[in-house]
C-alpha positions as CSV (number, residue, x, y, z in Angstrom):
1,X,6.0,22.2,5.3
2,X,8.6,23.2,2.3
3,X,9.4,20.8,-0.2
4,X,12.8,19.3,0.0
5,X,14.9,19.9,-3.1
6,X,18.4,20.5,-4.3
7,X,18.0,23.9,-2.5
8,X,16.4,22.8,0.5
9,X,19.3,22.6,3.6
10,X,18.0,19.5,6.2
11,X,18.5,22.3,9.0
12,X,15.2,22.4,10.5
13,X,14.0,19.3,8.8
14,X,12.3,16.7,11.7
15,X,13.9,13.7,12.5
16,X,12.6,10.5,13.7
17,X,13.8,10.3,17.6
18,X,15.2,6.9,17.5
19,X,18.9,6.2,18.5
20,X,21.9,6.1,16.2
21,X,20.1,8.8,13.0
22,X,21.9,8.5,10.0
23,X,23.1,11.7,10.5
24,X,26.1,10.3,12.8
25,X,28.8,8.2,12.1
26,X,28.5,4.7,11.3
27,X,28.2,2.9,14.6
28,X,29.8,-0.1,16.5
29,X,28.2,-3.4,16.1
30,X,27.4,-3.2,19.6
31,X,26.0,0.4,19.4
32,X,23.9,-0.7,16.1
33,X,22.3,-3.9,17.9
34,X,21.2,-2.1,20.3
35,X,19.6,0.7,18.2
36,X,18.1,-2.3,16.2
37,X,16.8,-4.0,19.6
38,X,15.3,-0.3,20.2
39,X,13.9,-0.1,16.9
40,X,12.3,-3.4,17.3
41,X,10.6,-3.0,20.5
42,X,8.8,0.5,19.5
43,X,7.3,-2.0,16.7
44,X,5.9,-3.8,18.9
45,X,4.8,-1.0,21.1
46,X,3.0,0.1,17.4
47,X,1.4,-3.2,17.2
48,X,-0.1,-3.6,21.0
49,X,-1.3,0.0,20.9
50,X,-3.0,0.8,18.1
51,X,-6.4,0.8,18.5
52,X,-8.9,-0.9,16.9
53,X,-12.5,-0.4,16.4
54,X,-15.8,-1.4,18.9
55,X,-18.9,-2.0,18.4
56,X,-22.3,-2.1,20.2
57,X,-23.7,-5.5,20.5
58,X,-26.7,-5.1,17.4
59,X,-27.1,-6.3,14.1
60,X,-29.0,-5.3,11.0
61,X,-29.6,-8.0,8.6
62,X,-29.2,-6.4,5.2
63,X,-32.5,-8.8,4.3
64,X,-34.6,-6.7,6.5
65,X,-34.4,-3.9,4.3
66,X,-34.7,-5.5,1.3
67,X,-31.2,-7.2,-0.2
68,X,-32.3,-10.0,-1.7
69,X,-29.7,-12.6,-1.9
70,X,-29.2,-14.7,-5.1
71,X,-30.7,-12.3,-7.1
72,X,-29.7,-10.3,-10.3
73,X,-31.5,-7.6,-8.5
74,X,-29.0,-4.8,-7.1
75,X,-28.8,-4.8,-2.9
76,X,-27.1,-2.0,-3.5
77,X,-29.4,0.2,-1.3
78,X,-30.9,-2.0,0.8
79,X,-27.0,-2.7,2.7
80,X,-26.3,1.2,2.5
81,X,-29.7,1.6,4.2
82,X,-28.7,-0.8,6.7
83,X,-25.5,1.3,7.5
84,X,-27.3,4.2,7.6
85,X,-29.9,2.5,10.3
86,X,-27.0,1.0,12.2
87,X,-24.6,4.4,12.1
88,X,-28.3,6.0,13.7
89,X,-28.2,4.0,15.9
90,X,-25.6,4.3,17.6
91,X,-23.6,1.4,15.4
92,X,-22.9,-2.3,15.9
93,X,-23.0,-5.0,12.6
94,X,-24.5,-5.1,9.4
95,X,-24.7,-8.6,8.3
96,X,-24.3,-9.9,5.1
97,X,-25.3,-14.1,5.1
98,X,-26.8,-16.4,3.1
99,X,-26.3,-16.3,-0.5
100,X,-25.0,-13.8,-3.4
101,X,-25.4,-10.5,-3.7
102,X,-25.4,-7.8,-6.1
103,X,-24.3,-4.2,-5.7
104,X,-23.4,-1.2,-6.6
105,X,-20.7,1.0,-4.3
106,X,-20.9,0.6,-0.4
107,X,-20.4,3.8,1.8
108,X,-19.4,3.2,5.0
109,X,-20.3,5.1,8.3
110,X,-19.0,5.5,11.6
111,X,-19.1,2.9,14.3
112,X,-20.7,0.1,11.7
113,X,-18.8,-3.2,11.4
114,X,-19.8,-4.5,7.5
115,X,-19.4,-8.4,8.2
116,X,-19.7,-10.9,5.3
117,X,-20.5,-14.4,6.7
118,X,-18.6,-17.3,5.2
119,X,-21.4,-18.1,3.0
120,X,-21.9,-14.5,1.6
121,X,-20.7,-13.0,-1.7
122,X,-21.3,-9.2,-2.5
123,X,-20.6,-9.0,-6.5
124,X,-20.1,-5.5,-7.7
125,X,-21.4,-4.3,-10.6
126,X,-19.2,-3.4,-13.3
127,X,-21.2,-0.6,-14.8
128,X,-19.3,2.3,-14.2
129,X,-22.3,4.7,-14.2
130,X,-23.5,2.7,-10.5
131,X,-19.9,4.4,-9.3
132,X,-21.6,8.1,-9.3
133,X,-21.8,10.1,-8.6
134,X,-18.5,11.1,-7.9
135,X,-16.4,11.4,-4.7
136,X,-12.8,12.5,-2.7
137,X,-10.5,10.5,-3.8
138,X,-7.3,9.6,-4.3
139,X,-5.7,7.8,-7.6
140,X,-2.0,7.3,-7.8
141,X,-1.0,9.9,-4.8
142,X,-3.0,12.5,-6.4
143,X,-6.3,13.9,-5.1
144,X,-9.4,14.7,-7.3
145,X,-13.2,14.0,-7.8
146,X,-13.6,10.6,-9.4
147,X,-15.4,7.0,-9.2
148,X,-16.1,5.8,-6.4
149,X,-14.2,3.3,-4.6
150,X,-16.7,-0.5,-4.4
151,X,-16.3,0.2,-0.5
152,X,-15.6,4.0,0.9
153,X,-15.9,6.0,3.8
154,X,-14.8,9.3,4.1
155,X,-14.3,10.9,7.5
156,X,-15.2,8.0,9.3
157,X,-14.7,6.5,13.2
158,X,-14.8,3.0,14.2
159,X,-15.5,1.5,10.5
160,X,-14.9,-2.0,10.0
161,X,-15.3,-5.3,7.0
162,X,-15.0,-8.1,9.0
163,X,-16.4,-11.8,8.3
164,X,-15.1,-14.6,6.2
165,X,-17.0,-14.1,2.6
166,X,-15.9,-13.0,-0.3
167,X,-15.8,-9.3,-1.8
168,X,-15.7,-9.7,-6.0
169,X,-15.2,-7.1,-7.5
170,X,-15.6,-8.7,-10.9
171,X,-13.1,-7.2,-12.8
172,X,-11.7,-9.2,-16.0
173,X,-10.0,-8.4,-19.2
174,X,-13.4,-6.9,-20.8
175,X,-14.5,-5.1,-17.6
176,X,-12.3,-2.2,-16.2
177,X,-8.6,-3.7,-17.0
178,X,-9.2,-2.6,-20.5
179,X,-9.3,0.9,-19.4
180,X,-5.2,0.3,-18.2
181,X,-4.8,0.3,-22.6
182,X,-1.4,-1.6,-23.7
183,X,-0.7,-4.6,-25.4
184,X,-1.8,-7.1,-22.7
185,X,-4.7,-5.4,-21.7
186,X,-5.8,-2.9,-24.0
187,X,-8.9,-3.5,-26.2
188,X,-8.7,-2.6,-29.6
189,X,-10.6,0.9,-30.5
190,X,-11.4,1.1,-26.3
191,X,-10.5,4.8,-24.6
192,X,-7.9,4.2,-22.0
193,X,-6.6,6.5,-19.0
194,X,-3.9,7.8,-20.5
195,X,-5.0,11.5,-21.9
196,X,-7.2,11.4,-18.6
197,X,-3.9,10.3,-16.1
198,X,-1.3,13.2,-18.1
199,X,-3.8,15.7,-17.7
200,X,-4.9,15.1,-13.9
201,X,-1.1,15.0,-13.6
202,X,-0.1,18.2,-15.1
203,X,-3.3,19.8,-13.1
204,X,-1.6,18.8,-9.6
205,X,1.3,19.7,-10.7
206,X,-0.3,23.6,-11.8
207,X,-1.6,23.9,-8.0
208,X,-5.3,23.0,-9.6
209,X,-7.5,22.6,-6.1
210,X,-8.3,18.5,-6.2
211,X,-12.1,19.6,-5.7
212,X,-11.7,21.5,-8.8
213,X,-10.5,18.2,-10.7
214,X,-13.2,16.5,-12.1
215,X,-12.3,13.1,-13.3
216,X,-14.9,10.6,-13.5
217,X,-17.4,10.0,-16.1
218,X,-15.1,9.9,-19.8
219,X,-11.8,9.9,-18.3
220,X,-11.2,6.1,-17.6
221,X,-9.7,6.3,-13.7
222,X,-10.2,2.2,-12.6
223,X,-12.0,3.2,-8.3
224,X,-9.7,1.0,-5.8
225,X,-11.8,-1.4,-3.9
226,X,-11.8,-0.4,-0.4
227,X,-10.8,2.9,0.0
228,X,-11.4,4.3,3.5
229,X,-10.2,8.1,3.3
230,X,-9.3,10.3,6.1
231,X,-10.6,7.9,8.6
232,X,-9.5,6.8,12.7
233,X,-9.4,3.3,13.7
234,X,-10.1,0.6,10.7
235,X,-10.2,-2.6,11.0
236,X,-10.7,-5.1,7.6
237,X,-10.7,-8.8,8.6
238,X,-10.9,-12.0,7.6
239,X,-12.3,-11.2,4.2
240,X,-11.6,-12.5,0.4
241,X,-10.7,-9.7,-1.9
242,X,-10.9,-10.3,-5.3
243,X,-10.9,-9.1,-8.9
244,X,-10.3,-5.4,-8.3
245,X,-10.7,-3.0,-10.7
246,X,-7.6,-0.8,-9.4
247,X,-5.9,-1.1,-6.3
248,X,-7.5,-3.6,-3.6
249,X,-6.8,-1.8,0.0
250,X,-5.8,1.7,0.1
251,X,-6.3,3.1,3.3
252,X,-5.5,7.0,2.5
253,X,-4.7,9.8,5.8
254,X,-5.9,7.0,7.8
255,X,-4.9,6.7,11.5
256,X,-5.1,3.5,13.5
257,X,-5.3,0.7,11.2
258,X,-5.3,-2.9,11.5
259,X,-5.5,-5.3,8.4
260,X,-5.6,-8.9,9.6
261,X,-6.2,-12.7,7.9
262,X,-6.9,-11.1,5.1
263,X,-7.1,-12.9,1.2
264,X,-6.0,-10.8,-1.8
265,X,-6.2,-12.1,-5.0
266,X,-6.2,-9.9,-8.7
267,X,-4.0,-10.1,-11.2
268,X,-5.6,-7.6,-13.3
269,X,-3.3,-4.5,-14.2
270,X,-2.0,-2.2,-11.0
271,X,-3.8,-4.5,-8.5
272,X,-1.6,-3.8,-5.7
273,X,-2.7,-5.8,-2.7
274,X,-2.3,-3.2,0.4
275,X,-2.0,0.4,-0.4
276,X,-1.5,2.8,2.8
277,X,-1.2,6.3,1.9
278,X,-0.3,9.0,4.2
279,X,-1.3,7.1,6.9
280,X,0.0,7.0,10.7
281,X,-0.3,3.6,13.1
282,X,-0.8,0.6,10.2
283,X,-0.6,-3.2,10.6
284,X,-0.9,-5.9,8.4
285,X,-1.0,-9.3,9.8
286,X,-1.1,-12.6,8.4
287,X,-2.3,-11.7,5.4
288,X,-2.3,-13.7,1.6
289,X,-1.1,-11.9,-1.4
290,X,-1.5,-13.1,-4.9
291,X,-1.7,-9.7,-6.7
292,X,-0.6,-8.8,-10.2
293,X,1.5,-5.6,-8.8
294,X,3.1,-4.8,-5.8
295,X,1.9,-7.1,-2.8
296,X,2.7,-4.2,-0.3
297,X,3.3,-0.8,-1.2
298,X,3.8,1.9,1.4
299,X,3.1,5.6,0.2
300,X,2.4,9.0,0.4
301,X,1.4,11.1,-2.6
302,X,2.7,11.8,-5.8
303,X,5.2,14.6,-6.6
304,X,3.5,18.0,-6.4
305,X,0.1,17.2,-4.7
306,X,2.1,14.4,-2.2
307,X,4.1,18.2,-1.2
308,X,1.1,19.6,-1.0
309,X,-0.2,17.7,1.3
310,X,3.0,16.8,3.2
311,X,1.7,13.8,5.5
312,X,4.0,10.8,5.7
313,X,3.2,7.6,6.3
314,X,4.4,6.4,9.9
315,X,4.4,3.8,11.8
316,X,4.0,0.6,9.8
317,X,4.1,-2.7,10.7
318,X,4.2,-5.8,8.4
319,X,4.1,-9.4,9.5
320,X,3.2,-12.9,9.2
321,X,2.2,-12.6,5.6
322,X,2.2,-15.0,2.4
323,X,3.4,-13.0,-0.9
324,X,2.9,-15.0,-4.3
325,X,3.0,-12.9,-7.4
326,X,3.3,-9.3,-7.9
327,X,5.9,-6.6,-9.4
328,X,7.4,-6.6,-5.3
329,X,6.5,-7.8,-2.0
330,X,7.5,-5.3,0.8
331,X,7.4,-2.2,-1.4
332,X,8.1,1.4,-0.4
333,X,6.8,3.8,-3.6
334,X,7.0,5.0,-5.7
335,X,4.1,7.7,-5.1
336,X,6.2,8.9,-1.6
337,X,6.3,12.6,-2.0
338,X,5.2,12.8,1.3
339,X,8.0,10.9,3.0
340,X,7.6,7.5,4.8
341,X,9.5,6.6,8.4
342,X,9.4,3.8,11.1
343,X,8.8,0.5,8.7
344,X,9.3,-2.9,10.0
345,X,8.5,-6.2,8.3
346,X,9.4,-9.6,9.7
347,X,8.3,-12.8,9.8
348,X,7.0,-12.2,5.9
349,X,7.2,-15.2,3.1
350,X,7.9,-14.3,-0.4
351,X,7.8,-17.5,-2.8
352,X,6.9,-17.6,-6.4
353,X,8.7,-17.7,-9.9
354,X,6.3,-14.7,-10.9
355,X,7.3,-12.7,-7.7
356,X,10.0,-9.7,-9.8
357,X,11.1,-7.8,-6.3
358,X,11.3,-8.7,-2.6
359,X,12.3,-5.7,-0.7
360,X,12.1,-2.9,-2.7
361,X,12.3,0.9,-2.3
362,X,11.3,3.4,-5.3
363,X,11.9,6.6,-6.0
364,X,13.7,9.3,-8.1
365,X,14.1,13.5,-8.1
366,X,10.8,13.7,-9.3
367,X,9.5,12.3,-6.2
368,X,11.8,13.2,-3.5
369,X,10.8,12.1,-0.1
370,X,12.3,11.6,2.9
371,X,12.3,7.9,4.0
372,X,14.1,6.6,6.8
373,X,14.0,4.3,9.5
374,X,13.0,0.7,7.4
375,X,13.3,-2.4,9.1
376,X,13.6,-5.2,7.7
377,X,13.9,-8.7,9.5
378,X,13.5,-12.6,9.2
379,X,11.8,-12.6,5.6
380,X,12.0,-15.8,3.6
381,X,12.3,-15.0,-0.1
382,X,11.6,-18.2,-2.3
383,X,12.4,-17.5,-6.0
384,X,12.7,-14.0,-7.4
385,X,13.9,-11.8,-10.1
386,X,15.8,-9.3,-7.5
387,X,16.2,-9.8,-3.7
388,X,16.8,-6.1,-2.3
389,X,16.3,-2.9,-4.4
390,X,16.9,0.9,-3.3
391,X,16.3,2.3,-6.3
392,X,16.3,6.0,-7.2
393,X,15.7,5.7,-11.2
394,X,13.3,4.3,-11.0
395,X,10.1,5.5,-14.0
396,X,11.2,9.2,-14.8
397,X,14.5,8.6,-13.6
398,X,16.7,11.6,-12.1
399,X,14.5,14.3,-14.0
400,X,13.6,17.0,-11.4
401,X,14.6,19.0,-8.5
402,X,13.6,16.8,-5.1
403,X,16.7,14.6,-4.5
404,X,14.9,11.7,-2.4
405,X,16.5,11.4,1.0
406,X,16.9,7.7,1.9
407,X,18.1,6.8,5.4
408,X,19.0,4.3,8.2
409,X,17.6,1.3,6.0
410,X,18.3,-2.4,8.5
411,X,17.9,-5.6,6.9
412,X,18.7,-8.7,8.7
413,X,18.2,-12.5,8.9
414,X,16.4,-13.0,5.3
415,X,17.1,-15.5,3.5
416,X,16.2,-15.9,-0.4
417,X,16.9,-19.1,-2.1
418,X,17.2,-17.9,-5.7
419,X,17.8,-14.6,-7.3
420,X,18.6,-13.8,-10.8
421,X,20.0,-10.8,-8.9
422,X,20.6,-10.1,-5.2
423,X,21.1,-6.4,-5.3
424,X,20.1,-3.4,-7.2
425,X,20.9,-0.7,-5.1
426,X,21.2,2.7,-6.5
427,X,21.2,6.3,-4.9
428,X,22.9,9.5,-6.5
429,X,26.1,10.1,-6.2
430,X,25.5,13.8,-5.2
431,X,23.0,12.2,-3.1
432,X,23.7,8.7,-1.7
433,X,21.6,6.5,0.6
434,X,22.7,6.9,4.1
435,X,23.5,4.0,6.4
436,X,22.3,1.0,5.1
437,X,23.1,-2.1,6.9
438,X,22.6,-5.8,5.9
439,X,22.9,-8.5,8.6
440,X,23.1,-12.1,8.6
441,X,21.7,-12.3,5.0
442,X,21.8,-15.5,2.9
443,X,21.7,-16.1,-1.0
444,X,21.0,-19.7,-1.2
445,X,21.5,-19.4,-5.0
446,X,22.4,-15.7,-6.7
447,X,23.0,-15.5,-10.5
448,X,24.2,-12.4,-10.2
449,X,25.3,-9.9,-7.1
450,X,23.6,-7.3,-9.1
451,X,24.8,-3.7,-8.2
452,X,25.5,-1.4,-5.2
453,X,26.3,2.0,-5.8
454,X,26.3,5.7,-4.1
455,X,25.4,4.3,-0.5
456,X,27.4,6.5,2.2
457,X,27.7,4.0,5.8
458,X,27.0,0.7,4.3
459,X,27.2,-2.5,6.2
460,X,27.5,-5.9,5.4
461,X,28.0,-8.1,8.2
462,X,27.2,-12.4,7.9
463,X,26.3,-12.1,3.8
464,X,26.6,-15.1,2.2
465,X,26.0,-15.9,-1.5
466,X,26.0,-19.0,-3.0
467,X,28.0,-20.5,-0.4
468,X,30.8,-17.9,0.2
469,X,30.9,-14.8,1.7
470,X,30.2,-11.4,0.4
471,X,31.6,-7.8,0.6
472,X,32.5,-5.3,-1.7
């Protein structure tokens, strides 16, 4: 697949089949409902058939080979021996119950379900050293050999965390956040990741092969929690996620994922909530977000190596859920090099003084992508800094050669009840974002209208703010 750039023509480019692209003219209202209506019923075609993992009926209690709960000795082995026994055998659960334990990383295998009981802890050690050696991964939409993840699985099938304990990660101001450096969480005379992150950077961005980019041990990269990497049919349930080191779920070139009932809670630096990268058939369900960065945020690698890989993420769904603090709640970026399409988010709650975005999309030329086909629709935004943001400035700013391509973006039915600012919508003007379309959309109380600017086919149709209606 060739990158898209300033010298890139769409001819040839693949489309998303759903009615009314944003190639064509801007439609009737009765032509656009019933491309929405359309829209909306292949969601919940995504939803209904997406598989999710099964499992023989068999357990193995990780006390049977040799966790030992309330202990400060590691179980470390004893639950990846477990795995390793159920995945022999054929797969089913391995249980974690009754009590605390300690561990080091956790590698999943196909066909085991990991299920934490309500009365079960797994603390993971904060020794970086335990997180070797080191593995795939993926750190900011670029691929290397780093840390492991607390909870991987590579190539799996039919993996699962299920269960209603808690996964603690441990993470605080003196364990692994220092290694984000800066003034809130840097510790004075600490090494940070920042010669580590510009030089991983510039070695994507050379064509370096990511098995030749060795990045763990002296180079400060913070492992994600649960990172299941190239994997079919995940399920993560029910569980309490905690004090992440890095991002908490980041499903990467997954297929066939379902996130459900699901606590998130880490306000350390860049802990994103839900992560999925590059992956195809995703959805998150009644989930609870109180994150200190992005609640959701959708991508697909970053820049060079996101090209490189060229794998969009597709096929999203995002509903039900609770969103307290974070940099944004239903987030698109900005690592989407790769290109995202077919989003749809409703029924989603956004409340808290600390929450700075509610819909937002990110990008710049740096990044490029092509992102199209985002629906948004009953969302409840409580407080927030800014409601709706299409932003395509956004870090290095329009500093490279891959306009982003940003299309057929529906947003309908929210309602946000204060916002310093209710839009800050920018695209290029050699470059604008095509066919966006805001419907039924109320601004209890807006400070400021904020700013729209370089959209070609915009729509505003039932927009109220503070009381009176809004168009430009």
């Amino acid at each position: 697949m060739q990158p898209i750039n300033r010298r890139t023509l769409l001819q040839g480019m693949a489309v998303l089949a759903l009615p009314g692209c944003a190639s064509q003219q801007m439609q009737t209202s009765q032509e656009k409902k019933r491309q929405i209506d359309y829209a909306w019923r292949q969601a919940e075609q995504i939803a209904k058939q997406t598989p999710k993992p099964t499992f023989p009926n068999k357990q193995f209690d990780i006390r049977d080979f040799g966790a030992q709960a309330n202990s400060p000795v590691s179980s470390s082995e004893a639950i990846n021996k477990a795995i390793q026994a159920c995945h022999s055998a054929g797969g089913g659960k391995v249980l974690v119950t009754a009590g605390s334990y300690q561990s080091g990383p956790i590698h999943l295998l196909s066909n085991v379900n990991l299920h934490i009981t309500a009365n079960a802890r797994i603390r993971f050690s904060t020794s970086p050293k335990h997180y070797l050696p080191a593995v795939f991964t993926r750190w900011e939409g670029v691929e290397f050999m780093g840390y492991s993840p607390l909870i991987y699985a590579y190539k799996q099938h039919n993996i699962a965390i299920t269960g209603e304990g808690t996964l603690d990660g441990q993470a605080d101001a003196s364990h692994w956040w220092s290694w984000k450096g800066g003034k809130k969480w840097g510790v004075e005379g600490h090494p940070t990741q920042a010669e580590g992150r510009a030089k991983l950077f510039a070695d994507a961005e050379a064509g370096v092969p990511p098995e030749q980019r060795h990045y763990s041990e002296g180079f400060y990269f913070r492992p994600p929690f649960i990172q299941p990497y190239r994997c079919t049919n995940v399920l993560i349930e029910g569980v309490k996620v905690i004090r992440s080191p890095f991002w908490l779920l980041n499903p990467v070139l997954c297929e066939n994922v379902h996130i459900r009932q699901v606590h998130l809670e880490s306000l350390g630096p860049n802990s994103d909530g839900c992560d999925p990268e590059s992956c195809k058939n995703v959805v998150i369900d009644n989930c609870y977000f109180d994150t200190g960065d992005d609640c959701i945020a959708i991508k697909s690698g970053r820049n060079n190596d996101g090209r490189r890989v060229a794998t969009p993420s597709e096929n999203i769904v995002i509903r039900n859920c609770k969103m307290r603090a974070g940099h944004g709640g239903v987030v698109i970026g900005s690592e989407i090099s790769g290109g995202v399409r077919n989003v749809f988010a409703e029924n989603n709650e956004m409340s808290s003084p600390d929450l700075e975005r509610g819909i937002r999309i990110k990008t710049n030329s740096v990044r490029g992508g092509l992102l199209e086909n985002i629906y948004i629709r009953q969302c409840r935004i409580g407080e927030v800094q800014d409601a709706i943001v299409i932003n395509f400035h956004y870090e290095e700013g329009d500093a490279g050669e891959f306009d982003p391509i940003v299309r057929n973006v529906v947003i309908e039915n929210l309602e946000c009840a204060h916002a310093k600012r209710a839009f800050q919508v920018r695209g290029f003007k050699r470059a604008p974002i095509e066919q966006m379309t805001v419907l039924n959309t109320h601004f209890v109380k807006a400070d400021d209208p904020g700013i729209i600017e370089n959209v070609a086919g915009l729509k505003l149709e039932g927009v109220f703010m503070n009381g009176v209606a809004f168009n430009l």
